[in-house]
C-alpha positions in Angstrom: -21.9 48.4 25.4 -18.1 47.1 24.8 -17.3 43.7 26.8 -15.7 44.8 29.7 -11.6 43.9 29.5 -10.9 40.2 31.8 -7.3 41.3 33.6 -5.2 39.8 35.8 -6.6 41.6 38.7 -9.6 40.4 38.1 -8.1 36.8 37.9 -6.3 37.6 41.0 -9.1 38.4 42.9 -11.4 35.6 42.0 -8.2 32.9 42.7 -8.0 34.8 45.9 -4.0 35.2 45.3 -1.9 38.0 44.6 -1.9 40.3 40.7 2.4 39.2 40.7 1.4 35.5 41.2 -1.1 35.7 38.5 1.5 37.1 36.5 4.3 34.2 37.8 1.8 31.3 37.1 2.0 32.7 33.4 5.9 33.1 33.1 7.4 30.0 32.2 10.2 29.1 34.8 8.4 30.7 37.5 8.1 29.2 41.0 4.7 29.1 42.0 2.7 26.1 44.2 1.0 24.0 42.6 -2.5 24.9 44.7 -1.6 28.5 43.2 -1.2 27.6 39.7 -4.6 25.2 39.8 -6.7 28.2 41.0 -5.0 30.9 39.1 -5.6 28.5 35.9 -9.2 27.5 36.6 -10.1 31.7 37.3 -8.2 32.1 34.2 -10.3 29.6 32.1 -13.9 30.7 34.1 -13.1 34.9 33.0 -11.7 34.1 30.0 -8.4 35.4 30.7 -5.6 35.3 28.0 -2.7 36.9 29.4 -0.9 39.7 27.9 2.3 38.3 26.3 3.5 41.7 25.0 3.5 43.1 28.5 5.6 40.6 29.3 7.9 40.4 26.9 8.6 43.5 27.2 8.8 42.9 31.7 11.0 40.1 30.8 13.0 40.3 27.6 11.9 37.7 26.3 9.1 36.6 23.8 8.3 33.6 25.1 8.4 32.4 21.2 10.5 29.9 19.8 11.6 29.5 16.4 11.5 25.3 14.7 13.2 25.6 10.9 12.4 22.9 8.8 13.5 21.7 5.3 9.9 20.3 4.3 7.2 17.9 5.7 6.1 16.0 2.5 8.0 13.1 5.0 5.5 12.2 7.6 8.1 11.8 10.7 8.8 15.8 10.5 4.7 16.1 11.0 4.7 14.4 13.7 7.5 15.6 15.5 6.8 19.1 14.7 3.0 18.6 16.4 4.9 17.1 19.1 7.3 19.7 19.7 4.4 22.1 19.5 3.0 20.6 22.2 5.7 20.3 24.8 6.5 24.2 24.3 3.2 25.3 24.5 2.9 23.4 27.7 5.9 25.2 28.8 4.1 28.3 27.8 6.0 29.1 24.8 4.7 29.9 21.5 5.7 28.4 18.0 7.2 30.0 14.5 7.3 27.6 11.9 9.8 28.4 8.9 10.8 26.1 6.1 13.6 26.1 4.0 15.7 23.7 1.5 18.3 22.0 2.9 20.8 23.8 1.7 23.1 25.8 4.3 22.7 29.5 2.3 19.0 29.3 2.9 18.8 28.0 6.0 21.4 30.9 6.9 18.8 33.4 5.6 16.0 32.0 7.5 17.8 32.0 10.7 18.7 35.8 10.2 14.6 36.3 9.3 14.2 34.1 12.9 16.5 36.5 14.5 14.3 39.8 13.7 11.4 38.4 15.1 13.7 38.0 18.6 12.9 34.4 19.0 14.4 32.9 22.4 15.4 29.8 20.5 16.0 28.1 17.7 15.3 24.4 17.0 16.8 23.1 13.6 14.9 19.7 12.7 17.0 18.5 9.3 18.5 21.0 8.1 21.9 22.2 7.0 23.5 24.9 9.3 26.8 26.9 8.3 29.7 27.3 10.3 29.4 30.9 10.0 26.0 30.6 11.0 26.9 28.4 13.7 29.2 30.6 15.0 26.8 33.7 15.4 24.8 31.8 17.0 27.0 31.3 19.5 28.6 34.6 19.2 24.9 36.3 20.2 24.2 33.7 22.8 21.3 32.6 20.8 19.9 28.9 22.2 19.6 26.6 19.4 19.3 22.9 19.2 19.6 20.3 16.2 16.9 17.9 16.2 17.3 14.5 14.2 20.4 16.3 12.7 23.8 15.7 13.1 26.9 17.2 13.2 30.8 17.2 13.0 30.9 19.1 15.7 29.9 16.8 18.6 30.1 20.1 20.7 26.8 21.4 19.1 23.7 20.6 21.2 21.7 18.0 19.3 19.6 15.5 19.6 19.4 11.9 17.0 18.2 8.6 17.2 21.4 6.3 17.5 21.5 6.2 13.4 24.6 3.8 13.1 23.2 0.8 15.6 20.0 1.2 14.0 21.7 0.3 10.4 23.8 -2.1 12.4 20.7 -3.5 13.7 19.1 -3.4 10.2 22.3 -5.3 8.6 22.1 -8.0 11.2 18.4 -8.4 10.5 18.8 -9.4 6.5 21.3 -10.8 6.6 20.2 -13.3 9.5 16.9 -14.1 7.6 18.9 -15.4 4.9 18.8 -12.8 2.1 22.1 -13.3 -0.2 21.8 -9.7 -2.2 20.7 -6.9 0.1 20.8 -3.3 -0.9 20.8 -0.1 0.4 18.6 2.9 -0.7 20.2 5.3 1.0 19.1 8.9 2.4 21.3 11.8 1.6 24.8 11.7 1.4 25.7 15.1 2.4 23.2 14.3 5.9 24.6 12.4 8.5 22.3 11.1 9.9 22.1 8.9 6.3 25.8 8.2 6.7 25.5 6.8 9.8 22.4 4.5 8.9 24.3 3.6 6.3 28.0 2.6 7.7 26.1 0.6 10.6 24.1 -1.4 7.8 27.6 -2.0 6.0 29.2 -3.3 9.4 26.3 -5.4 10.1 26.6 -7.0 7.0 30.2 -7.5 7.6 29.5 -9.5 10.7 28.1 -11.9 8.0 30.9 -12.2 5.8 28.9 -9.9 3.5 29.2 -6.9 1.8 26.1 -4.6 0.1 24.5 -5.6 -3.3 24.5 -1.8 -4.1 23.9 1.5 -2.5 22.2 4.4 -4.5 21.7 7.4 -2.9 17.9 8.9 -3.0 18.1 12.5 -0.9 15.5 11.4 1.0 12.9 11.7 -1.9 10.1 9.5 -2.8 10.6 10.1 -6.7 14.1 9.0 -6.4 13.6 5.9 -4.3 11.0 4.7 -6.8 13.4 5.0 -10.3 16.2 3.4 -7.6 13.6 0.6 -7.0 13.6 0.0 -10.8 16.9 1.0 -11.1 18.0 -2.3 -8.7 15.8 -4.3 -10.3 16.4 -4.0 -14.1 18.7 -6.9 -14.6 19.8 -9.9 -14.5 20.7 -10.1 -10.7 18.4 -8.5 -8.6 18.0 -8.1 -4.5 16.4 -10.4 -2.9 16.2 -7.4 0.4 16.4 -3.6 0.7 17.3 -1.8 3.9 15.9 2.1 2.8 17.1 4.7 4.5 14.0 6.1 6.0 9.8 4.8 5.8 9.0 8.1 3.4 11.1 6.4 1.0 10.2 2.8 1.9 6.9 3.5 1.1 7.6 4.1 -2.4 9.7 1.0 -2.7 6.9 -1.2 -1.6 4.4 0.5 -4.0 7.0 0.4 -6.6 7.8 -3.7 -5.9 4.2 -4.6 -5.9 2.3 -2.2 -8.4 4.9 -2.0 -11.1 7.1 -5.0 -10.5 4.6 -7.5 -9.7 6.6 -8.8 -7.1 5.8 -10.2 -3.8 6.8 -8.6 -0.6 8.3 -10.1 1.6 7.9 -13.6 -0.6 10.0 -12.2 -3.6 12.0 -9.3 -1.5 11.9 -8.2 1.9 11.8 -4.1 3.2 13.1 -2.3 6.0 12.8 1.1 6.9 13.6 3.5 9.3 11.5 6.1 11.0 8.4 4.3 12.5 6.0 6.7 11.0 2.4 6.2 12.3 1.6 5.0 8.2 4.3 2.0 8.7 1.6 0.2 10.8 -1.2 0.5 8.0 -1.6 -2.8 7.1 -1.4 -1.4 3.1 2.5 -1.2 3.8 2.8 -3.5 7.2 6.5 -1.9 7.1 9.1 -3.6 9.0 11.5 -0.6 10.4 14.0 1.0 13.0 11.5 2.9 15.1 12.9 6.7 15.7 11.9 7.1 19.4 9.9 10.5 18.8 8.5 11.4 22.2 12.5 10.6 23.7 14.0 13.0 20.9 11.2 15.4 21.2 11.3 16.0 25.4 15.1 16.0 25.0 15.1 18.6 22.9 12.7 20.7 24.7 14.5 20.2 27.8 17.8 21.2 26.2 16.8 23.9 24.6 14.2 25.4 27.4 17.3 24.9 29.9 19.3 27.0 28.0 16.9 29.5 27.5 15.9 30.1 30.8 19.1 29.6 32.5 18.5 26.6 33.8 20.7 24.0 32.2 23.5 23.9 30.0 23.5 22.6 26.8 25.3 18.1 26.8 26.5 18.4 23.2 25.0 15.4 21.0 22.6 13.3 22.5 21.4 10.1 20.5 18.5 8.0 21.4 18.7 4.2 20.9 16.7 3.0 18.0 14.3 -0.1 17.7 13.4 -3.0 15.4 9.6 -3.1 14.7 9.2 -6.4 13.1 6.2 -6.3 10.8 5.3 -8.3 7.2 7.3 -6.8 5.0 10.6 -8.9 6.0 11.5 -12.6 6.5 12.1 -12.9 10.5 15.0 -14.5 11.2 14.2 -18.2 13.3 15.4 -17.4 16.6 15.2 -13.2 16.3 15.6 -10.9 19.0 16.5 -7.2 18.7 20.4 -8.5 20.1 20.3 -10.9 17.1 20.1 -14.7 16.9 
């Protein structure tokens, strides 16, 4: 015999409430009591009820599914921060596409288009590149979208960053307050600017000290490239004696690269900062002192932006940017007298 069909009348029935408020309780932006939704959700859970989201897609217009592009998750903060945003839109009762592209504007144009088709209600672009042309269809179809951990020129677009140039500010301050004579920069990616801001605050906060970088080398973001930059620095005569990197996925090849093939001692020989505040910079194998990007801040203010635009409920504030924070760990000399507004 076939199992007979859990609908929402039957959920209705059982929660002692109407079919439409069964219905409501699973529409985000609905207004239903909160007595309501706990009985409609705990009738729901006892049948077995999954609601019919093609039924109401096609009641509402909408899909209820919202679209995150990404440019690759080899770097451990976009893993986190996409199970994170996964969580805070299913909660809302929206459903998740993943797509991945390089970070490079044509592709991340074609991607958008593919995001498009499937009628996603929004778009979240974590690190990415994004065309003016794209931008401005976008805008032009009244599509929602939101950078996250992206920035632009255009402080009109809605986005939302970690304050990037007072975290490098902070970072500057930092080495150069702990004494370090030689401190370079392993930058992120030139063309982000996100990168460029880490890296103009960490040249102003060394200018506070009457100093100015040892070098700078730009590494894309890449592990590979951060290690032959390591051994790039420290081929000569005249080595660092500190490295600000510009995020932990790259740190953590410039500690393995120090110790395993340098021999050197960290923070003894050189200190390391990075900048992220992945869950691996506590491991006590890396013990990585770094600017902590405030995940959980950047991912609810994202959601919120993007949701209120979505369901009509909010406009979108333009750039948003989170205030960073030192996490001092082993892997630098602390300053005597350190707090996070200096010495």
């Amino acid at each position: 015999m076939a199992e007979m069909r859990i609908t929402a009348a039957h959920v209705a029935a059982k929660a002692g409430v109407s079919q439409p408020t069964v219905s409501r309780v699973f529409t985000p932006g609905s207004r239903v009591s909160p007595d309501k939704v706990k009985r409609v959700q705990e009738a729901a859970r006892e049948l077995g009820y999954r609601p019919n989201t093609l039924a109401r897609s096609l009641n509402t217009g909408r899909s209820h599914t919202i679209g995150i592009v990404l440019a690759y998750l080899k770097n451990p903060f976009y893993a986190e921060a996409l199970e994170k945003l996964s969580e805070h839109l299913s909660a809302r009762g929206y459903h998740v596409m993943v797509f991945f592209a390089m970070n490079m504007a044509e592709e991340v144009d074609g991607v958008v288009e593919g995001l498009l088709a499937h009628q996603v209600d929004g778009i979240i672009l974590a690190s990415t590149s994004m065309s003016n042309r794209l931008t401005a269809r976008l805008q032009e179809l009244n599509m929602p979208f939101v950078l996250f951990n992206r920035g632009q020129d255009d402080r009109a677009l809605p986005s939302v960053t970690a304050s990037n140039y007072d975290g490098g500010l902070l970072a500057g301050r930092f080495l150069a307050a702990g004494g370090h004579k030689r401190i370079a920069h392993i930058a992120g990616w030139k063309k982000s600017i996100n990168g460029r801001d880490r890296q103009r605050g960490f040249v102003d906060g060394l200018a506070e000290y009457g100093m100015q970088p040892f070098a700078i080398i730009d590494s894309h973001y890449r592990r590979t490239m951060a290690a032959d930059a390591t051994l790039e620095l420290f081929k000569g005569p005249e080595v660092p004696d500190a490295v600000f990197v510009g995020n932990d996925h790259m740190a953590f090849a410039v500690l393995e690269t120090l110790r395993c093939d340098l021999k050197l001692r960290v923070p003894e020989d050189v200190s390391v900062v990075g900048y992220d505040d992945v869950a691996m910079s506590a491991w006590k194998t890396f013990d990585l002192t770094t600017l902590r990007q405030p995940v959980n801040r950047m991912v609810e203010e994202t959601v919120a932006m993007l949701l209120g635009m979505v369901e009509k409920s909010g406009n979108p504030n333009g750039r948003v940017e989170i205030e960073s924070e030192l996490i001092v760990r082993g892997s630098a000399r602390i300053p005597e007298g350190w707090t996070n507004e200096g010495v």
